[in-house]
N, C-alpha and C positions, 0 to 999 in steps of 0.2 A: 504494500500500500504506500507508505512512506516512509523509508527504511534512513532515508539519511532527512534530517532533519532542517539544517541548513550547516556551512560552510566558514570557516571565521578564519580572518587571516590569510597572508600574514600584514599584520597592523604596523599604523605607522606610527614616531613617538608621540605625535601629537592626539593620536584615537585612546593609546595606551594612555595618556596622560587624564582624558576624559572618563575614561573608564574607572582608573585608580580613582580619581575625585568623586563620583556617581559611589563609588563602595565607600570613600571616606564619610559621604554625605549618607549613605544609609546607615551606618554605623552611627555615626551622629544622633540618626532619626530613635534610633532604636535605644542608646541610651537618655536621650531627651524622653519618652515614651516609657522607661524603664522608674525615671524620676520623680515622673507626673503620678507613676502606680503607689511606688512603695518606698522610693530612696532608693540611691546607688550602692552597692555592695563592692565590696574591693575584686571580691570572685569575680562578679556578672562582669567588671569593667576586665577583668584579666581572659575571660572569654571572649568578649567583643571583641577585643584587641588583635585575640590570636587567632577570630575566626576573619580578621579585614585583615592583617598580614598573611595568611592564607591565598584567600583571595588574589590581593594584589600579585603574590608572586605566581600563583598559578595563572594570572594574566600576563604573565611576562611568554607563556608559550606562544599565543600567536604571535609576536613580536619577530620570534624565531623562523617558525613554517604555519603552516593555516593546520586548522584543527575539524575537523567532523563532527556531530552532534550527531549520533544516528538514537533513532527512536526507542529501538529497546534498551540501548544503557540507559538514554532520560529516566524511560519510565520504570528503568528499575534503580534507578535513583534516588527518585520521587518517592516508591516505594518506602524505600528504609529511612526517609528525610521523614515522613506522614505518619508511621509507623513507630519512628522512635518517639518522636515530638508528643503523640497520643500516650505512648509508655511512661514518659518520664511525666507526665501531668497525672497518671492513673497512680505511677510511684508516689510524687508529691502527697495527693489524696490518701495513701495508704500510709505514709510514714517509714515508705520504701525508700534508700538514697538513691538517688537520680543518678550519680557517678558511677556506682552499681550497673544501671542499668543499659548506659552509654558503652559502657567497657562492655557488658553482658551481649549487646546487639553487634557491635565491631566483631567481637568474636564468632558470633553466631552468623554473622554474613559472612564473612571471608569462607567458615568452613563448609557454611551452606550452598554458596557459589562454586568453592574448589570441588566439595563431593558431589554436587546436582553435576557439573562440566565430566569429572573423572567417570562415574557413571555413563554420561550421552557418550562420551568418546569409545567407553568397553562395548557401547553395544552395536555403536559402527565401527568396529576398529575397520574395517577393510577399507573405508573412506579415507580416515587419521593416518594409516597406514599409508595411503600412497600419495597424502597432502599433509603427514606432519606440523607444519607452518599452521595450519590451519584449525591444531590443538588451541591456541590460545586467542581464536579471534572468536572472545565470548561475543562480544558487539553482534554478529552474523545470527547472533540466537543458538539453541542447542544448551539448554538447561533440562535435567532431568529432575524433575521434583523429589521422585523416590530415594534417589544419590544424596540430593542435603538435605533431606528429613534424617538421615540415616548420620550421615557425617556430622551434619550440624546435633542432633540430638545427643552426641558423643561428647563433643567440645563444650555443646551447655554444662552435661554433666559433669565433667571434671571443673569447669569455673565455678559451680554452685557449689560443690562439695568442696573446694578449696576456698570460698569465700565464707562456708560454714552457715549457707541459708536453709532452711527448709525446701525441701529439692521440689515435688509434690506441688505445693501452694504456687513454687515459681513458672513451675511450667504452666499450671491451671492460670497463672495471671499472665503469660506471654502467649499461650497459644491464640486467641481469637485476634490479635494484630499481625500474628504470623499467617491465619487467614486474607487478614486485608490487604496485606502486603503482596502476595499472591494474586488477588482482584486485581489491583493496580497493574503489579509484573505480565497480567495477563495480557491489558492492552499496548502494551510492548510488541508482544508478541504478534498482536492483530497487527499491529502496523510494520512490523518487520516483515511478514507473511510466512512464517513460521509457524509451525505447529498447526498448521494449516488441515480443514477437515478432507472429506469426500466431494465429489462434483454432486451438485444440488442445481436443478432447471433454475430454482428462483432463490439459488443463495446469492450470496455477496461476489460481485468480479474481484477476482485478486489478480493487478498486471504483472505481477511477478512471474504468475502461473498460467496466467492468461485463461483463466476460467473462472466460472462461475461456481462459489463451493460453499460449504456449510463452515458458519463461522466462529468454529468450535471455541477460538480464543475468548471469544467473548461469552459463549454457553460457561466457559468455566472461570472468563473473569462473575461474571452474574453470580453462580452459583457460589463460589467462593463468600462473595461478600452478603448473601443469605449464609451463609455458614458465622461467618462474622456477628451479624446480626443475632445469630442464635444461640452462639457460643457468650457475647456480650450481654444477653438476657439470662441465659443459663448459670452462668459467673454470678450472678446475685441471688442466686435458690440452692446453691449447691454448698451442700457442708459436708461433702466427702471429699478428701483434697485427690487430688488423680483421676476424680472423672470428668471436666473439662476438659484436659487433656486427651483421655482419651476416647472422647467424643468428638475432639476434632480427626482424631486419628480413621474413627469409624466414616466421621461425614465425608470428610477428602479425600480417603480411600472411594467412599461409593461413589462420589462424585467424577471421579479421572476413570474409574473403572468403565460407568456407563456410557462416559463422553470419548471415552475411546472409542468404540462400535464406530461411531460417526467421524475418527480420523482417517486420515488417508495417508501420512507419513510414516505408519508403523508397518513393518509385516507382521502378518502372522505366523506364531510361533506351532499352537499346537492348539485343537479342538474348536478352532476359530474367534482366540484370543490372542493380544501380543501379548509380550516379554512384561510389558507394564502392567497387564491385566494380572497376570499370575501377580507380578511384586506386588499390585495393590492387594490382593488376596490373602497373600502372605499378612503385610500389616494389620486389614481387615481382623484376622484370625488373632493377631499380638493383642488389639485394640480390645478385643473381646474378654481375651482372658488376664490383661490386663484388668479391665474393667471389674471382672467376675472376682478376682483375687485382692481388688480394692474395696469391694462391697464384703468381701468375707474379712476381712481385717479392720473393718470401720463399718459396724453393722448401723442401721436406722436406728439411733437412741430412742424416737418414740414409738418402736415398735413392743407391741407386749411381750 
């Protein structure tokens, strides 16, 4: 659909100049806004700070060469920007450190990206294989969900247990923005043309593909963020810690299972499921007895 978004670069000093001043003057705005709230804190001013010299020197790249914007890193940018920003105000609310929480998402991205990538690459290796180079252009699309539920679930669990939180409550309070993050990532994907369905008479043209198809990214951005919705409702009735969680687990497994049928990028592997349909199955199955071994261990207090 729109896979590069626009083109930046390379800049002259005097654009570079305008830019740096437009970041100085939001920064500005934003402690001026910060004053009007509450009063300036020495932290909030040492944050502003470090997030405008940020800025600034990563605007020194197009100075250099021009730069690409393509739409699925945006929107999986936007993602973890939307997603953290929602976390650290839910932390606030709860009496959770927000600092906690910052570190807690850095980590849970990198290893959610590295293992969703290592995953898509194992199960095309004959692609990877004879384009190598083309291991690391995440940008192109080629995220396997299953890969950094799996990786990332691993790296949560060693930061929580070494930051000595209650392991349980924290997943139950992270998993429905890990939904929404997901919604978001999905339309990424619609606009890279990726993850692209079956041909449909009266789906969506994709010029990429140059067909008309079913526009699965968006069936599972949708679906996602009903999952969000419901896990966000569920979060306030739930006083068993581990079933949020693993009721995201049960919903997002059914959801990529049944929205498979309607893609077109996968083969099938066996009984006329792919590779993904079983991995969801598998989870499905974890989520279950997951679930069953969390209700036998924290039974209903007002049950007779």
């Amino acid at each position: 659909m729109f896979q590069i978004i626009c083109k930046i670069g390379p800049l002259s000093i005097s654009t570079y100049g305008v830019a740096v001043a437009s970041i100085v003057a939001l920064a500005s705005l934003v402690l001026i806004i910060m004053a009007c709230i509450g009063g300036i804190k020495r932290k909030a001013i040492s944050v502003v700070l470090f997030w405008t010299l940020t800025c600034a020197i990563v605007a020194t790249i197009p100075l250099i060469t021009s730069v690409t914007i393509y739409s699925y890193g945006l929107m999986l940018a936007i993602a973890v920007v939307v997603s953290t920003l929602l976390l650290a105000r839910d932390a606030h609310q709860n009496h959770i450190n927000s600092e906690i929480i910052f570190d807690l998402v850095f980590w849970a991205v990198l290893s959610g990206i590295v293992g969703a990538r290592i995953f898509y690459v194992v199960l095309n290796y004959p692609f990877f294989m004879s384009h190598p180079g083309e291991i690391i252009m995440v940008q192109n699309g080629g995220l396997a969900w299953q890969g950094g539920l799996i990786l990332g679930l691993i790296v949560i669990t060693l930061f929580i247990k070494s930051k000595k939180i209650p392991f349980l409550p924290m997943l139950d309070f992270l998993v429905p923005y890990l939904a929404l993050g997901q919604s978001i990532g999905r339309i990424g994907c619609f606009l890279n043309g990726c993850c692209y369905g079956r041909e449909l008479a009266n789906g969506i043209y994709f010029p990429v593909h140059d067909a008309y198809l079913h526009p699965t990214q968006i069936y599972l951005s949708v679906g996602y963020f009903v999952i969000y919705i419901i896990l966000k409702r569920y979060q306030k009735i739930s006083e068993m810690p581990g079933l949020v969680f693993s009721s995201y687990l049960i919903l997002a497994s059914s959801l990529r299972f049944g929205v498979e049928f309607f893609r077109a990028d996968h083969k099938i592997l066996f009984l006329g499921l792919s590779v993904f349909q079983f991995v969801c199955f598998g989870i499905l199955m974890f989520a279950f007895c997951f679930a069953y071994v969390t209700l036998i261990k924290h039974p209903d207090p007002d049950a007779p």
